[in-house]
C-alpha positions as CSV (number, residue, x, y, z in Angstrom):
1,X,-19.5,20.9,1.5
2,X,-17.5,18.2,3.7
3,X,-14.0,18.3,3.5
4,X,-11.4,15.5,3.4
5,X,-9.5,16.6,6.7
6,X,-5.8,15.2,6.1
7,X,-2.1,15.6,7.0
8,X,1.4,15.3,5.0
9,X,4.3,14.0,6.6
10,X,7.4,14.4,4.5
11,X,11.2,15.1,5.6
12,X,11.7,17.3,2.6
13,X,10.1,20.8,2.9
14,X,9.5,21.4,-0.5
15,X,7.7,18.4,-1.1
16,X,5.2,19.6,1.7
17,X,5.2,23.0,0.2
18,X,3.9,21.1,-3.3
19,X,1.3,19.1,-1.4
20,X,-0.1,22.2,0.2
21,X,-0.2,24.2,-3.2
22,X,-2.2,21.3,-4.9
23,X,-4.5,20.9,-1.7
24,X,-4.9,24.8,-1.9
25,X,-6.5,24.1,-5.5
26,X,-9.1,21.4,-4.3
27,X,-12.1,22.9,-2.4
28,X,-13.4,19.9,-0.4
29,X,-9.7,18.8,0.5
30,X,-8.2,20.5,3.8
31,X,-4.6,20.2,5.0
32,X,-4.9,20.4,8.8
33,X,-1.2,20.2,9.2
34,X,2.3,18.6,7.8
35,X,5.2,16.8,9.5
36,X,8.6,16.3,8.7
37,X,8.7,12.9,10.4
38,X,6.2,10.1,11.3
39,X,6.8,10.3,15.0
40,X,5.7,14.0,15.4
41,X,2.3,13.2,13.4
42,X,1.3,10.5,16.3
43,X,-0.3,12.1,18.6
44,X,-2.5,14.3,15.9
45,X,-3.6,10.9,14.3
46,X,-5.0,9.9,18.4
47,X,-6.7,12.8,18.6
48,X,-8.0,14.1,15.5
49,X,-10.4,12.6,12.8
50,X,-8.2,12.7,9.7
51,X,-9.1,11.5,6.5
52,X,-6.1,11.0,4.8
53,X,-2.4,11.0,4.9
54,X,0.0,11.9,2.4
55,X,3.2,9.7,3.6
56,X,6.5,9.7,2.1
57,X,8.3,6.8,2.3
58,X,12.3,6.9,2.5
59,X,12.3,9.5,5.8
60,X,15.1,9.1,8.4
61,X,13.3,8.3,11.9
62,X,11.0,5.8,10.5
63,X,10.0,4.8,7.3
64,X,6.3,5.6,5.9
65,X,5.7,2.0,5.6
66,X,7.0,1.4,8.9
67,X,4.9,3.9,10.0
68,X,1.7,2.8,8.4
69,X,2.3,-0.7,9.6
70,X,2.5,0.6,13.1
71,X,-1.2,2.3,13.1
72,X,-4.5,0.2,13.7
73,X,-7.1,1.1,11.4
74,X,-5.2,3.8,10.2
75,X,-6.7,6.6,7.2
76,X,-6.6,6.4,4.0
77,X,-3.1,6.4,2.8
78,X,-1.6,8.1,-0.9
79,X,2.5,7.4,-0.9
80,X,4.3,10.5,-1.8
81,X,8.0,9.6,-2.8
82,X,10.8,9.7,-5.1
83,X,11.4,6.0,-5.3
84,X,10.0,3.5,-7.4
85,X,10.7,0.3,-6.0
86,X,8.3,0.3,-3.2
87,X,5.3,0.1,-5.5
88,X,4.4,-3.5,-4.9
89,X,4.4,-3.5,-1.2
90,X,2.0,-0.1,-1.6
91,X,-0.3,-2.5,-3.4
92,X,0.0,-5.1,-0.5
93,X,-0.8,-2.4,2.3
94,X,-4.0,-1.8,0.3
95,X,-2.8,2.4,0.1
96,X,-5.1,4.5,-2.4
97,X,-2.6,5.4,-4.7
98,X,1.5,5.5,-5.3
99,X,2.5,9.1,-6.4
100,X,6.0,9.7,-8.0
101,X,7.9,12.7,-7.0
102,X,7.9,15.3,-8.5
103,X,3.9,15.2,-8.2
104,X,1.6,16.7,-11.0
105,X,-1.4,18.5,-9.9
106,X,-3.0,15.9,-12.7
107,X,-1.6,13.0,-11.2
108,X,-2.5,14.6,-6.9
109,X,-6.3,15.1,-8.2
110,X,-6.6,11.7,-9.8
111,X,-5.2,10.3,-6.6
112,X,-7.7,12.1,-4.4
113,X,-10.7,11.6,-6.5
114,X,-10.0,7.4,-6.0
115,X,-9.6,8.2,-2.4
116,X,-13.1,9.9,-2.4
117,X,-14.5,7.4,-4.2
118,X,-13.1,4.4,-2.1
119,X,-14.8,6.4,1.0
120,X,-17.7,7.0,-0.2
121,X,-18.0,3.7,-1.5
122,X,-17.4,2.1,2.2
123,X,-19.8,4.9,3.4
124,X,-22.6,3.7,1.8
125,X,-21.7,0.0,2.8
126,X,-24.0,-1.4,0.0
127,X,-26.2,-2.5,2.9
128,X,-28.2,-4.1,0.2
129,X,-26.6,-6.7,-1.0
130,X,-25.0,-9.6,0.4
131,X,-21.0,-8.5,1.3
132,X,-17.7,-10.0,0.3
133,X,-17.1,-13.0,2.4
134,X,-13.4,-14.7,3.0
135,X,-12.4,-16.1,-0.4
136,X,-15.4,-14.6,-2.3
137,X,-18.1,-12.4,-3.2
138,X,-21.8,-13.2,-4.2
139,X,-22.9,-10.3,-7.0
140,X,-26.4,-9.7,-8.9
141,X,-26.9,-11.5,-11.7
142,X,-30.3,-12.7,-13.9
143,X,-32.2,-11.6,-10.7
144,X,-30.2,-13.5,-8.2
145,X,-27.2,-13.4,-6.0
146,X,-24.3,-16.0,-7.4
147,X,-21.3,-17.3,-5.8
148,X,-18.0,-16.0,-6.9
149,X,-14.4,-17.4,-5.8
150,X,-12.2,-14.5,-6.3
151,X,-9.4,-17.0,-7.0
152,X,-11.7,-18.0,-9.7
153,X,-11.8,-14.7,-11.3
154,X,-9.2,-14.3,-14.7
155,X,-10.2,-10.4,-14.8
156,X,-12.8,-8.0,-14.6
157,X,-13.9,-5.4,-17.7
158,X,-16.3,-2.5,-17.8
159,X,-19.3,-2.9,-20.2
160,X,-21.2,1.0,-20.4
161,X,-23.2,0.7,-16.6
162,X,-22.1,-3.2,-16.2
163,X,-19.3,-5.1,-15.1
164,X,-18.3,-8.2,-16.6
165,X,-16.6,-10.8,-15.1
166,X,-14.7,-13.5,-16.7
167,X,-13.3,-16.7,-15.4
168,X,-12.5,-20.2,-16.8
169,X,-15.9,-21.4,-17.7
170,X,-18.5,-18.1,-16.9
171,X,-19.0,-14.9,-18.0
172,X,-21.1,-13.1,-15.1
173,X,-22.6,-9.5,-15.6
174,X,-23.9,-7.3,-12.6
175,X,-25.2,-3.5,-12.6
176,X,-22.5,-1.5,-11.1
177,X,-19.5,0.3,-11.8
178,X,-16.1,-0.9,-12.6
179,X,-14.6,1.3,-9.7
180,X,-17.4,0.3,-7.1
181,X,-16.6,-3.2,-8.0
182,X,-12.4,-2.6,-7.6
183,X,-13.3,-1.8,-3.9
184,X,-14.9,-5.2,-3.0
185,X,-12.0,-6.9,-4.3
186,X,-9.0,-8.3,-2.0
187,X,-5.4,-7.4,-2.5
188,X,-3.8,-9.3,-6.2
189,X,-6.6,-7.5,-8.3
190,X,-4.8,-4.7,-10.5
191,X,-6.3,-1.6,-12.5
192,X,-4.6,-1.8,-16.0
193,X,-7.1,0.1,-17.6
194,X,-10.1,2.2,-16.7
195,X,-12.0,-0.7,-18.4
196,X,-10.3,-3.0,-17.2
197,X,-9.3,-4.9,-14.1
198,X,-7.0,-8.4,-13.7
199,X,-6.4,-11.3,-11.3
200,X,-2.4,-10.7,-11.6
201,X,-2.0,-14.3,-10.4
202,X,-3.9,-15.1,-13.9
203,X,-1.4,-13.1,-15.7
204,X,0.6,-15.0,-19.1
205,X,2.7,-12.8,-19.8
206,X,3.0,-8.8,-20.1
207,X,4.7,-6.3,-22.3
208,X,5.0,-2.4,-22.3
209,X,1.2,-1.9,-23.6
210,X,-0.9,-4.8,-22.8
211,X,-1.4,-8.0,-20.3
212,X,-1.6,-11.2,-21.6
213,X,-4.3,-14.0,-19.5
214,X,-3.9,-17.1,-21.6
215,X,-4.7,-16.2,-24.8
216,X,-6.5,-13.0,-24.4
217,X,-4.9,-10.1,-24.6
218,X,-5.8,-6.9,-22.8
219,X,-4.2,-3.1,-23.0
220,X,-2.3,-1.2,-20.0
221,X,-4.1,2.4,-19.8
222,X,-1.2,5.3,-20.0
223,X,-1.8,6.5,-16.7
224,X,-2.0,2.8,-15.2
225,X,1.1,1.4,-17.2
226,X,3.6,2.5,-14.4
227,X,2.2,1.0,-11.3
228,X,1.2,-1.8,-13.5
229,X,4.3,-3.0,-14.7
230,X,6.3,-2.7,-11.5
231,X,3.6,-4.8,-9.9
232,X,3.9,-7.3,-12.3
233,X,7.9,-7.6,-12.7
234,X,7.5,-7.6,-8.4
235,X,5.1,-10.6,-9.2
């Protein structure tokens, strides 16, 4: 079995302790070592193949976003941190996943389960289909390859082993996952739901439990509805 190597960097020592008891509980995730500040985890990063970084955010040397800004083709990245209000720059660094302190073992697997996918996706690089170009993407459709703007794109909903996507004047399906499709798309898609997915510059309006794109209306999954509505009030 291959393991996810990966490091925690965190200023509070319980939190670390927390991360190491969930990893301890995953069998193809290993915590090579933690770090109470950015600075000492540099040189580990240069020298090491690491997977993934749990990074908190609010630390007094540097910040994690600081931090993450600062590294070229850095890991995979889950945010660890007691602060809400840095959700929707998480979503414009492109991080895996924005985890709340205190951190449920539910929550850390879900969060490490999209970062395996997401790698495993890029891993196998689709090497057969034509890739996700500038401002959009060409998918499989009725036997050939059509033209998508992403700009284009209202949202995006899961149909059994399809994806359908909807825009202005088409409704496109193409074999694949709704995940596998989430990792092709550029930053301003958001996961409301594990069926569906939205353009939030095509969002209406928004309320507690669903997401309004002109006059369709679509629901905000319980797990998604935090991240989802900070994004949007960010928006």
């Amino acid at each position: 079995m291959t393991k996810l190597r990966c490091i925690a960097i965190d200023d509070e020592p319980l939190a670390l302790q927390v991360i190491q008891s969930h990893v301890d509980q995953i069998p193809d995730l290993e915590l090579i070592t933690t770090f109470p500040n950015p600075v000492e985890a540099t040189t580990v990063l240069q020298t090491d193949a690491i997977d993934l970084i749990f990074l908190d955010i609010e630390m007094p040397l540097v910040s994690g976003i600081d931090f993450l800004k600062s590294l070229h083709n850095p890991p995979k990245v889950i945010f660890t941190t007691a602060y809400r209000n840095y959700a929707l720059e998480s979503y414009e660094l492109d991080v895996v996943d924005y985890l709340l302190k205190p951190i449920s073992f539910t929550r850390f697997f879900k969060a490490v389960n999209k970062c395996k996918h997401l790698m495993g996706s890029s891993a196998s690089n689709h090497s057969q289909e034509p890739q996700a170009v500038n401002d959009h993407i060409y998918v499989n459709a009725n036997k050939k390859f059509v033209k998508i703007r992403f700009h284009d794109i209202l949202y995006v909903e899961s149909v059994k082993d399809y994806v359908r996507i909807h825009t202005d004047d088409q409704r496109i399906m193409t074999k694949e996952s709704l995940s596998q499709f989430e990792s092709k798309l550029p930053n301003g898609f958001l996961r409301i739901h594990r069926s569906f997915i939205v353009n939030s510059a095509k969002v209406t309006a928004f309320t507690k439990v669903d997401v309004e794109i002109n006059e369709t209306e679509l629901p905000i999954g319980a797990s998604y509805k935090e991240g989802v509505i900070e994004v949007l009030k960010g928006n």
